[in-house]
C-alpha positions in Angstrom: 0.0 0.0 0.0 1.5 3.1 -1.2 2.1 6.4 1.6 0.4 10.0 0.1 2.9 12.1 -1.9 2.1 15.9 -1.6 -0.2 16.4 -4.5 -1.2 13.1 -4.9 -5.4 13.9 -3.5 -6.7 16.9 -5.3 -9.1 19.2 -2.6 -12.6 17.6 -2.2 -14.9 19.8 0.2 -16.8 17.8 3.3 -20.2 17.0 2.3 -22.8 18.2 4.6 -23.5 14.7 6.0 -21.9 13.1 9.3 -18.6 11.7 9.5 -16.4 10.4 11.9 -13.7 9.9 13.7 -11.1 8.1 11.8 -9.8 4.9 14.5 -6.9 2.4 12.6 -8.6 -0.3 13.9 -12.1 0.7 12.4 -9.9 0.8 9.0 -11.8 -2.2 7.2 -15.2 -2.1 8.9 -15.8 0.7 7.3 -14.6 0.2 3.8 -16.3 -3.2 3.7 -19.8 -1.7 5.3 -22.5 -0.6 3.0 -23.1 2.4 5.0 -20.8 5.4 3.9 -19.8 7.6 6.2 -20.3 11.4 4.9 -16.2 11.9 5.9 -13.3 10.9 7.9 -11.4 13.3 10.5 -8.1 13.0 12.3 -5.4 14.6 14.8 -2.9 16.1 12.5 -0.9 15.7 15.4 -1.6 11.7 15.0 0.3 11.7 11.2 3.0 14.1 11.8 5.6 11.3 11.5 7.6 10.9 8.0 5.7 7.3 7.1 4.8 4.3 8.8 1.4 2.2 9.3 -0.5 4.9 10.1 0.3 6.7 7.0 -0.5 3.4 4.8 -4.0 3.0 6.6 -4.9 6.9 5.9 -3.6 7.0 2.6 -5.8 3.8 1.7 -8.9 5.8 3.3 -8.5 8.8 1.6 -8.6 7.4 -2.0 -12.7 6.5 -0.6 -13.7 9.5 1.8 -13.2 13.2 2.2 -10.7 13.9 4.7 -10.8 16.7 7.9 -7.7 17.5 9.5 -8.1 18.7 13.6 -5.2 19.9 15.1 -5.1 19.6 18.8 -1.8 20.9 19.8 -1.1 24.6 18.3 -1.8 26.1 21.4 -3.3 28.9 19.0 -3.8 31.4 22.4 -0.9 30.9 23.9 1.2 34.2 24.4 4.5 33.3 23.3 3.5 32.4 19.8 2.8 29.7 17.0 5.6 27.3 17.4 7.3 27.2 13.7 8.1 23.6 14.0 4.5 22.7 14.8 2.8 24.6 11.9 5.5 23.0 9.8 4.5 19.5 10.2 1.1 20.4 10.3 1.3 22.1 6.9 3.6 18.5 5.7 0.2 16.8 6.6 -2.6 19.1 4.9 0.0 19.4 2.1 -0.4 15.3 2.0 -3.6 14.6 2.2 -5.1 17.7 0.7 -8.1 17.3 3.7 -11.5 19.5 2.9 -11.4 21.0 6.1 -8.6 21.9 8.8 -9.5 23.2 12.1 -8.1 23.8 15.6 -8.8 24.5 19.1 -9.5 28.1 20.7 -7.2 27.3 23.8 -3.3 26.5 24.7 -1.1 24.4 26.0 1.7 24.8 25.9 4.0 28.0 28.4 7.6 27.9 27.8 9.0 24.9 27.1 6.5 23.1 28.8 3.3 21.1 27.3 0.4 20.1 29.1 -1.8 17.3 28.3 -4.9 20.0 28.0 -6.6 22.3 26.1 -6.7 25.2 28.9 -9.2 28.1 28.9 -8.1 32.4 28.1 -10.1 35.8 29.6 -11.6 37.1 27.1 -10.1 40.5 26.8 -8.9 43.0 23.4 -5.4 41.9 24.4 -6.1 38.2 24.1 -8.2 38.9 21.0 -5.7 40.7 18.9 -3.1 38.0 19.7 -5.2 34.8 18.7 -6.2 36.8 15.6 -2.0 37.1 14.8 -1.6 33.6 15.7 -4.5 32.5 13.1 -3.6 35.4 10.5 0.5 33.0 10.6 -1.5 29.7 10.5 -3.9 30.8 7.5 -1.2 32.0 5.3 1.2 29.6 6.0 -1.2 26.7 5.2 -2.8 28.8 2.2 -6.3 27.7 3.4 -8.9 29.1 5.8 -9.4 27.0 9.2 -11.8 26.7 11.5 -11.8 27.8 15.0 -13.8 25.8 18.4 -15.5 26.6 20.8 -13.8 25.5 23.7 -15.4 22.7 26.6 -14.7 25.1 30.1 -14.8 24.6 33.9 -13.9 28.0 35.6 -14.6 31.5 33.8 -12.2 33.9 34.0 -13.3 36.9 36.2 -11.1 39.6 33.9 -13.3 38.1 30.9 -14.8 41.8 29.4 -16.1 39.6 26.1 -18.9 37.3 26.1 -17.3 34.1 24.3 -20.0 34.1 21.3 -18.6 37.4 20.5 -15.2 37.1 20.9 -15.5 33.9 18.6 -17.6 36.1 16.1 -14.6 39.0 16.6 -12.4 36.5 15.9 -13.9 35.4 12.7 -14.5 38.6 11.5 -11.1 39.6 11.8 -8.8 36.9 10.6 -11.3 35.3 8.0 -11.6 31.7 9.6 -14.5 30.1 10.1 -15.8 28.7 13.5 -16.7 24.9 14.4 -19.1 24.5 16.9 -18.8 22.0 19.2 -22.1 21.5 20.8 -20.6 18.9 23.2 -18.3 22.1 24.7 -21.7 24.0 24.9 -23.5 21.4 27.2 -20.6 20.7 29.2 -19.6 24.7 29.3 -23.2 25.8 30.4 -24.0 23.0 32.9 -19.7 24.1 34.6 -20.3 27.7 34.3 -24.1 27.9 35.1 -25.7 29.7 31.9 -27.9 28.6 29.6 -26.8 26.8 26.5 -30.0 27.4 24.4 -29.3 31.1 24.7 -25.6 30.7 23.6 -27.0 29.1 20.8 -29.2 31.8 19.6 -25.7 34.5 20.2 -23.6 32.2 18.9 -22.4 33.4 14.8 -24.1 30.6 12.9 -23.4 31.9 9.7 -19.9 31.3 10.2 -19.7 27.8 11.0 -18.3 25.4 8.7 -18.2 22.1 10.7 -20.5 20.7 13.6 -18.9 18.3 16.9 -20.6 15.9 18.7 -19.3 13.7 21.9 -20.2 12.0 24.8 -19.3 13.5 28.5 -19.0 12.0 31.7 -21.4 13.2 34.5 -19.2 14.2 38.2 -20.0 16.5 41.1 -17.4 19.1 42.0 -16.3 19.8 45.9 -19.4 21.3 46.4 -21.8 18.8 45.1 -22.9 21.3 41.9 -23.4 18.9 38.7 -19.8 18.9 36.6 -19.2 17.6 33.4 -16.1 16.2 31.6 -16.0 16.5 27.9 -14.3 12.8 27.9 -15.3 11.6 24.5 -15.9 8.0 25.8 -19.3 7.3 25.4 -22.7 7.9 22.9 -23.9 11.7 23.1 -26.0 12.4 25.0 -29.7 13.5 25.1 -29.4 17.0 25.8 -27.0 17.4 23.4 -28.6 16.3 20.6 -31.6 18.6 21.7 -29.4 21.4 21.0 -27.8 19.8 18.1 -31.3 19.8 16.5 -31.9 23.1 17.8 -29.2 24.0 16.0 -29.9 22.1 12.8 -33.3 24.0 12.7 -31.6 27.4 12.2 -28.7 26.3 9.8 -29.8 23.3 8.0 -27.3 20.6 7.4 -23.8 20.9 8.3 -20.7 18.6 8.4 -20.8 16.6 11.5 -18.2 14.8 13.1 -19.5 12.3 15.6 -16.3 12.4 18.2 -15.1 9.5 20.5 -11.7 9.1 21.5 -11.7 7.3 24.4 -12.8 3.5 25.1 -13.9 3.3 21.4 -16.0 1.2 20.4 -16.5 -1.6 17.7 -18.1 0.7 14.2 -21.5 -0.6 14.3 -21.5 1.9 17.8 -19.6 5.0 15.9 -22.1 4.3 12.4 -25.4 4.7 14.4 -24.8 7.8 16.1 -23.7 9.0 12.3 -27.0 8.1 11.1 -28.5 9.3 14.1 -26.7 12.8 13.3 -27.9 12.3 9.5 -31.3 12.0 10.4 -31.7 14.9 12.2 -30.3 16.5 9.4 -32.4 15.3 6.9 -35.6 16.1 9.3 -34.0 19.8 10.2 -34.7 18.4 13.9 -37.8 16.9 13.9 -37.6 13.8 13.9 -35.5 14.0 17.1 -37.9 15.6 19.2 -40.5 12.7 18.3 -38.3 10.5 19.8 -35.5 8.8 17.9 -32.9 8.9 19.7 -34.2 5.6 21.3 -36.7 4.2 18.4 
């Protein structure tokens, strides 16, 4: 099986249907299932090696199915900068496998010459604006391609925050010319942490810029005060509120690429296909069909 050569895929844009998660392992279930999945997505950070298995599997995949690229370690608000090595091997991949879609992560993680195993909140201030703007403004031309921005998942707020996050996100669109990807996972799990309503960050939140939907499981805690806390853990189905909001959302945008996330304890395909045609269907119903129940039918 022969590795991508840079050049090799031309561009083919994400269809606005599901996709999922790309897993090695899943590899021939899916090519051998009837059932195609809408797209494929990946950690760029996952096939930022020169060659290997992973590479062969990929390349194999991406001759049959559009290709999203989702960087998890930029650190795209971290003060200090866009680490040149990083966006190097990040461009080597999209330069490989010529993906539809490339997106990253409004957080950091990285200070110094230390990197955490996190994608860490910022306040939302002018200051921290105008840098993450910078950082996406090197991103975006080095890559030659507009990316996507997320919504982060949070657990604290930061009390010198002067932005409301919908509008910073919209601020930051505006004035680097990415798009946003809303993760409506990050919504549930930020509202239910933080206390405000996720409906109404829904209706704030810049639709028209989104380019790419996110959905996951989280796991359900209690913080040292007993309050409710959610961990966006990406280990189980998604849950029911979320795809409320998902076809909330869905009712206001119409269809959208969705990526149906799990990352942890993954399951066998079958699992992974029937939240994809879960996701499809309340596409295809703009929502309906989800409220009459068929999450469980």
């Amino acid at each position: 099986m022969a590795e991508a050569q840079p050049g090799r895929f031309g561009s083919q844009s994400i269809p606005h249907r599901a996709g999922t998660g790309f897993k090695t392992a899943h590899a021939d279930a899916i090519l051998n299932d009837s059932y195609r999945t809408g797209f494929l997505e990946v950690h760029a950070e996952n096939y930022m090696g020169a060659g290997g298995h992973p590479h062969r599997i990929l390349t194999r995949m991406r001759e049959d199915f559009p290709l999203s690229v989702h960087g998890v370690g930029m650190s795209i608000g971290s003060p200090r900068g866009i680490d040149p090595d990083h966006l190097e091997r990040l461009k080597t991949v999209v330069d490989r496998y010529q993906p539809g879609l490339v997106s990253e992560h409004l957080a950091w993680s990285t200070h110094d010459d230390a990197y955490y195993n996190d994608l860490l909140p910022l306040p939302y201030t002018d200051e921290t604006l105008a840098h993450i703007v910078d950082h996406i403004d090197q991103v975006q031309n080095r890559l030659k391609r507009k990316i996507l921005l997320e919504n982060p998942s949070t657990y604290v707020a930061f009390s010198q925050s002067t932005i409301p996050e919908t509008l910073f996100l919209d601020e930051i669109a505006r004035k680097s010319g990415c798009g946003l990807l809303l993760d409506v996972n990050n919504v549930h799990v930020s509202a239910v942490n933080n206390g405000f309503d996720a409906t109404s960050y829904l209706k704030s939140f810049p639709l028209e810029r989104v380019g790419e939907i996110h959905l996951a499981g989280h796991a359900e805690d209690v913080d040292d005060t007993g309050a409710p806390l959610l961990i966006d853990a990406h280990d189980r189905p998604v849950d029911d509120a979320v795809w409320a909001l998902y076809a909330f959302v869905i009712r206001q945008t119409g269809p959208l690429p969705t990526l149906i996330e799990w990352d942890n304890d993954v399951p066998e395909w079958p699992v992974l296909k029937r939240e994809a045609q879960l996701a499809e269907d309340v596409m295809k119903n703009e929502g309906e069909r989800f409220l009459l129940g068929a999450r469980h039918g």
